[in-house]
C-alpha positions, 0 to 999 in steps of 0.5 A: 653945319646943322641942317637948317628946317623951313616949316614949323613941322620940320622943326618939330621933328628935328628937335622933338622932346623924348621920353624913356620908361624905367624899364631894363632896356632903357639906357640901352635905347636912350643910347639911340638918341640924338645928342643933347636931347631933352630926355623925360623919364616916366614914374613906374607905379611899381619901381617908384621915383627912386628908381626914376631918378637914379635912371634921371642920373645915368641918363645925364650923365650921358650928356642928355638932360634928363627930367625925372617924372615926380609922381605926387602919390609914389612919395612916402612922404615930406622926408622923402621929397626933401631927399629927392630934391637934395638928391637932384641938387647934387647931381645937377639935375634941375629939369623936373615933370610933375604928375599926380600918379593917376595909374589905379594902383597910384590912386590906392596908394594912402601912405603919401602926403600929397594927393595931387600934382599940384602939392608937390609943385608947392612944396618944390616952392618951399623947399627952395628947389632951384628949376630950370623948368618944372612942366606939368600934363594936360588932357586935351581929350579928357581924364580916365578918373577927373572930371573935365571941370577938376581938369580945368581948376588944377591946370589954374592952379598948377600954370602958376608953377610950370614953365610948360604942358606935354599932352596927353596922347590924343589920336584926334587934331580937330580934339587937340584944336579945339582944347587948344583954343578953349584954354588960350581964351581961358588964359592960360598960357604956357607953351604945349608939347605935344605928345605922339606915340612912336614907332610901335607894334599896333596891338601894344598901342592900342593895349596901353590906349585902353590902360591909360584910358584916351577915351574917343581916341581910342575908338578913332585909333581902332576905326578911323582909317581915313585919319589913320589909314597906315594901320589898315593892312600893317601891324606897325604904327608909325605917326606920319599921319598924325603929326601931318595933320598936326602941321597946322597947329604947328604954325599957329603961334596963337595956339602956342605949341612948342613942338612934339613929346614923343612917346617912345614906349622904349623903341627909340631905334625904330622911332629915330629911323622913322624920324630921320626919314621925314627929315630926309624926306623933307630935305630932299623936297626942299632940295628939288624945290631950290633947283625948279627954281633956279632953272627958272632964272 
């Protein structure tokens, strides 16, 4: 019998979603996944959604429902898109992420036919791909490269399209909150994941922070020790603190959060520890709770 969770936080650790870059230790970590797991597999700028797919397959393979990242500027072309939807038909795969490919060495990139997310949404339209789900990013805190008014116009644009939005990391709830807020009284209302870091080395956080370009969260990353006390003293980051302080966004069905996207940077067997433990943790103070209790009667 599956254990059953009380709070909306619970929930969202007990059945997170998880994401794998195409790396050479990938299907080793996704090993360390929990059955039936939704498993979201990210487009090298260097490997291209070639290699995102053929990883998307194995991982499927494997029982998980893999959902391959379709980076707009890693694909050569209209044929080459066409083959990556035939390509995903076959094997049955019907989960896809789309993204434009923001990485500097993806906005160089002249050869492809589309420039953005939002033209491979459309010609996934007219190529008659049959999804199950099609999700799209969102950037609570901000664009390294796109200004906050882009932003909101291709969110406009792409909603249409998508079944739902992952969040860009963001270290920060109060910035989550208040992005929540503004797009939910703009309409739009898809539901959100909302994307954390695993359990990771401090120094490889904040180095990947600084590439993908968080912005203030970076610098709250680095100084905020009241917010993110667990990293004073500790060369490991674990998001206890983050995702205790996303509980409440959680429970606000208004703000339309459907649960976590965890960024696994590929240590899953550190990260599931970590998330066994609060579930553990968490069961425990539920199981002395229900004693009080009944000593009272």
């Amino acid at each position: 019998m599956s254990a059953v969770y009380s709070t909306p936080l619970e929930q969202a650790l007990a059945s997170p979603r998880y994401e794998i870059v195409p790396m050479r230790s990938a299907l080793k970590q996704a090993r360390e996944l929990p059955a039936n797991a939704v498993v979201s597999v990210t487009c090298s700028p260097t490997r291209g959604v070639d290699a995102t797919v053929a990883l998307a397959e194995r991982i499927s393979a494997m029982g998980y429902t893999a959902v391959p990242h379709l980076a707009a500027r890693r694909f050569t072309g209209q044929s080459h898109l066409h083959a990556i939807v035939t390509r995903l038909q076959q094997t049955g795969i019907n989960d896809v992420f789309v993204v434009g490919g923001d990485d500097p060495a993806d906005a160089a990139h002249g050869s492809s036919a589309f420039a953005c997310g939002r033209d491979v949404l459309a010609a996934l339209v007219a190529s008659r791909f049959e999804a199950r789900s099609i999700g799209i990013p969102c950037y609570p805190e901000g664009h390294a490269y796109i200004g906050d008014a882009l932003l909101d116009q291709a969110l406009d644009e792409k909603s249409p399209f998508a079944d739902y939005m992952v969040t860009q990391i963001c270290f920060d709830p109060t910035t989550i909150r208040q992005w929540l807020t503004r797009i939910r009284a703009r309409g739009i209302t898809l539901p959100v994941y909302i994307g954390i870091p695993g359990v990771i080395e401090r120094r490889k956080l904040l180095g990947i922070a600084l590439r993908i370009g968080l912005g203030d969260s970076t610098r709250f990353l680095k100084k905020g020790a009241s917010m993110l006390g667990q990293l004073v003293g500790t060369p490991i980051y674990r998001p206890d603190v983050l995702v205790d302080g996303l509980a409440d966004l959680l429970a606000e069905p208004e703000l339309g959060v459907a649960g976590f996207h965890i960024n696994s940077f590929n240590q899953v067997e550190k990260t599931e520890d970590w998330r066994k433990q609060r579930l553990a943790a968490a069961a425990a103070v539920e199981s002395e709770q229900e004693q009080a209790a009944y000593n009272t009667l």
